[in-house]
N, C-alpha and C positions, 0 to 999 in steps of 0.2 A: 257440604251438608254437615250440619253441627252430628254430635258422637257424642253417646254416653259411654262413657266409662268404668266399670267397677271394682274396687281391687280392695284388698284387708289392709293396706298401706298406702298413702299416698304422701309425699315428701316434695313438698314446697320450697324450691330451689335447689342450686346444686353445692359447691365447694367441696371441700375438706368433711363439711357435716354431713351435707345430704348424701353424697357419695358414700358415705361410711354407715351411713343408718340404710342404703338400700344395700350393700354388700350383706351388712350382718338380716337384715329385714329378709331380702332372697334365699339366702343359707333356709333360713328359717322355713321357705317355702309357701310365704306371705303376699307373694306374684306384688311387689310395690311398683308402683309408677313412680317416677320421676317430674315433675313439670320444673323442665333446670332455670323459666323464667330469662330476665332479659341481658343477665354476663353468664350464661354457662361454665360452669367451672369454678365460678369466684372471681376475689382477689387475686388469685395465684394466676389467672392467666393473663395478669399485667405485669407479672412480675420475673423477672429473668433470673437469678441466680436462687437457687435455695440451700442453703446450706445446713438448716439444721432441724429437717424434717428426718427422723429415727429412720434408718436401714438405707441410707446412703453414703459412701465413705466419699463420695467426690461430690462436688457441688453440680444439682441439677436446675434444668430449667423448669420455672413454676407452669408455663404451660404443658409440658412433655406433661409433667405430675400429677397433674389435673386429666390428662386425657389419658392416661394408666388407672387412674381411681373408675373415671366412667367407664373405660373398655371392664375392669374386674368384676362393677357392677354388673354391668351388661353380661356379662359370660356365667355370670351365678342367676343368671333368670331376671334381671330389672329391666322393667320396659320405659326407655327414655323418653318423654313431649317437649318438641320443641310448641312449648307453649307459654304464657305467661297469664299465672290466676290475677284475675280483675275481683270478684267476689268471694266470700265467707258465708255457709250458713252455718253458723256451731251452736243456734239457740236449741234445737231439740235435741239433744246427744247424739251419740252414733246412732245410722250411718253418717254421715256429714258431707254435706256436699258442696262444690265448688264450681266458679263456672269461669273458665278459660278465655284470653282476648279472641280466643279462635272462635267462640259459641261451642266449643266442647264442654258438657258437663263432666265432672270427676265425683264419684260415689264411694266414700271412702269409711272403713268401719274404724280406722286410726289416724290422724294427720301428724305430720314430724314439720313443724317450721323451722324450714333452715334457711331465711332469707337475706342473712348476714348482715352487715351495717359494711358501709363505705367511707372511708378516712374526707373530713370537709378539708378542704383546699382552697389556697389562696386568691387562685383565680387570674393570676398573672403572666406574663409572658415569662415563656422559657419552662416554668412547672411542668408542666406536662410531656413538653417536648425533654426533657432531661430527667423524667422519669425512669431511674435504675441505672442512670448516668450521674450518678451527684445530688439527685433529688430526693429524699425516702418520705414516706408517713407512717415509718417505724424504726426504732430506734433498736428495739429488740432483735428484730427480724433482720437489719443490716450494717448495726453499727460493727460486726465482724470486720466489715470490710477495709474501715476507716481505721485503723490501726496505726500509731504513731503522727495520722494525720491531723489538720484543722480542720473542726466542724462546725455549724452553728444549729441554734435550736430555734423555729420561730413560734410562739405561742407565752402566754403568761398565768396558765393555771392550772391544776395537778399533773396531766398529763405532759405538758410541755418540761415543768421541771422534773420530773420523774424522768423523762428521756434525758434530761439534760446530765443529772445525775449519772445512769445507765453509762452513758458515753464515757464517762471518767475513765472505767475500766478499760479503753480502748485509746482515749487520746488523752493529753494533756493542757490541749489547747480547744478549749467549749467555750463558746461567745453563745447565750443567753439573749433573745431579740426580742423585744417587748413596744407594743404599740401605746405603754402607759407607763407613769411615774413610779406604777408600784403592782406586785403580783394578786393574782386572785387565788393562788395555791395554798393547803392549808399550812398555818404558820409552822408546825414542823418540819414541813419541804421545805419551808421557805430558807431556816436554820441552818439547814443542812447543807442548801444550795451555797448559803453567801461564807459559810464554813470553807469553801470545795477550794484550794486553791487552785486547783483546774480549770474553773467557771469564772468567766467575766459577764457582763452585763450590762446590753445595748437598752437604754431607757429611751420611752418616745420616738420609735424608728420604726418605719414601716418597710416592708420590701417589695421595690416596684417593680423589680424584676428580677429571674435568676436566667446569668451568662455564661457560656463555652466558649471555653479555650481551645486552643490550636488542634490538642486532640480530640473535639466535641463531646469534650466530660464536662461538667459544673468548674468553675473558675475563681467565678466571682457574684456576689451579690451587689442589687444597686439599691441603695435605700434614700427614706426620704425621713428628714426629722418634722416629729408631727405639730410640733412647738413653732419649729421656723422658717419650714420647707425645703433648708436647704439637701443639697445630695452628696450623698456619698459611698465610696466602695466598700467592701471587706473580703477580703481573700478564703477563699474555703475551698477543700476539697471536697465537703459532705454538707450537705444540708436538710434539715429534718421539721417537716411543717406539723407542728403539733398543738394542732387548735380543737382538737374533737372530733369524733365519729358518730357518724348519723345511721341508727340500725333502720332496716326496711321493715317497717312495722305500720306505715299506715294502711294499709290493707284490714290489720287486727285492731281498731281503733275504736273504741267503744263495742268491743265482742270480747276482749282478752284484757287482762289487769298488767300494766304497766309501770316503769318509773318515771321521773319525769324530763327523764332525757329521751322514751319512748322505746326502751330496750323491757320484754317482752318477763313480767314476772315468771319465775318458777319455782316451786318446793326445795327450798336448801338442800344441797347435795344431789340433785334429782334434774330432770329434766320437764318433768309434770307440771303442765300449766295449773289452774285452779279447773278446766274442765276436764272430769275423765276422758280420756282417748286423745287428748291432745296435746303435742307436748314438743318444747322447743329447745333445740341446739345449737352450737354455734357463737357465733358472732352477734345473734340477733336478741342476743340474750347475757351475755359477756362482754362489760365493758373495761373486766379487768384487765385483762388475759390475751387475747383477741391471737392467739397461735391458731397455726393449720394444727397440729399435732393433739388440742387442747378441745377444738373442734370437732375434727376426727372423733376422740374422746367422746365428746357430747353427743356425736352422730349414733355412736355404738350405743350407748349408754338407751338413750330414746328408742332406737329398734327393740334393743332387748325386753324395757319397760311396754313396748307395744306390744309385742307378744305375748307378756305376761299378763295385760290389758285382754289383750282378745282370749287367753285361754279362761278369764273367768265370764265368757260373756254367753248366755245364750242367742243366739239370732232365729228367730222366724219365718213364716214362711213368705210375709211380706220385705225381709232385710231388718229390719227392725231388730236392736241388739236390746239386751237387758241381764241387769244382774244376776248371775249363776246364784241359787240357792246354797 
């Protein structure tokens, strides 16, 4: 039987953000729901090594991470739904309501979207399965590992060369894989890149698949030339698929102002959409950055502003909020 809901907070998704805007949102005594939606936890509970999330000296693992953030949540007052919101009504301002795949409604006088965005993928055999073996779609996040080693970068437009770049610091040998004669990055990447004596550059070569080696890490790539079909190998210890991230934003899709990669506008420096009481963190709003730690960041940032939200609001006797005089 469907269940209404009501809470001063309600936070759309979980990860690094959501997790950090109910920790500081509960402190506050804001009783927020949770709806952690359809990866609880995020990114990070795909991800096995973390090395450089603040207040750990040894490298942990991104699911432990993730289920320490929900348990802290939890124990400061947040109440978690395993649910996932289907709808948005944000046209009459707070309260604002939402209605859950479960037929749960949620009655909310503030919303925190922290639906994050998901790294797009090649699609190929082996991807997935050598996910955190040799496979990354961050370059940031794990070019630590590949120190001294061979990497490749597969993508041709700012973000690819951007990691490709990144990696320098770490290896000396960056092979650059491109499925065209020429990049789509802006021409001071581009400079910088064919500057790099580090960076070489595969033209016209697509990757049909990524292979393990004896110890079941990444080995080797098999590629195809898109010119002349034929095949060929490349030796790698690391490989980094860098073709773009897709934020979960169709949900807010003609309700909320976006760009037009579909990552979720907000007030510079701020986490405030353009409508009062709502306001987004994260990944799903950050296609620079895209850290737990930066995240986290934004999670806090939006609780705090919802607070400050809710202490100018008057609400009545029917829930209905309104400007404080």
């Amino acid at each position: 039987m469907a269940t209404t809901h009501h809470t001063k907070m309600l936070i759309i998704g979980s990860g690094p953000a959501g997790y950090s805007a109910a920790i500081y949102a509960a402190r506050a005594m804001l009783e927020p729901i949770v709806v952690q939606g359809l990866q609880p936890g995020g990114q990070l509970t795909i991800t096995t090594d973390v090395e450089n999330y603040p207040g750990y000296r040894e490298v942990v693992q991104g699911p432990w991470l993730m289920e320490e953030m929900k348990a802290q949540a939890e124990h400061v007052g947040t109440r978690m739904m395993y649910d996932i919101i289907t709808s948005v009504d944000l046209d009459n301002g707070s309260p604002f309501r939402a209605i859950g795949d479960s037929g749960d409604e949620y009655i909310a006088d503030t919303i925190v979207i922290a639906t994050g965005a998901q790294a797009k993928w090649l699609g190929v055999p082996g991807e997935q399965e050598l996910g955190g073996k040799g496979v990354s779609a961050c370059a940031t996040c794990d070019g630590f590992f590949y120190r001294g080693k061979k990497v490749a970068v597969i993508g041709g437009g700012n973000t690819a060369v951007e990691e490709a770049l990144y990696l320098t610091n770490h290896s000396d040998d960056v092979t650059l894989i491109h499925r065209r004669d020429e990049l789509r990055a802006e021409k001071i990447l581009q400079d910088r890149l064919f500057k790099s004596p580090k960076i070489s550059t595969l033209w016209n070569k697509t990757v049909e698949r990524f292979e393990a080696g004896e110890n079941g890490a990444l080995s080797h790539l098999v590629l195809t030339d898109t010119q002349t079909g034929e095949t060929s190998t490349l030796e790698v210890d690391g490989a980094f698929v860098a073709i773009g991230h897709a934020p979960a934003t169709e949900l807010f899709k003609g309700k909320l102002a976006m760009d037009e990669s579909g990552y979720l506008d907000v007030e510079p420096g701020t986490p405030k959409t353009a409508i009062p009481g709502v306001f987004a963190a994260g990944d799903v709003t950050d296609h620079v950055y895209r850290q737990a730690v930066t995240a986290a960041g934004m999670g806090c940032m939006a609780a705090l502003d919802g607070e400050r939200f809710l202490a100018n609001l008057d609400i009545d006797q029917d829930g209905h909020a309104e400007a404080a005089e």
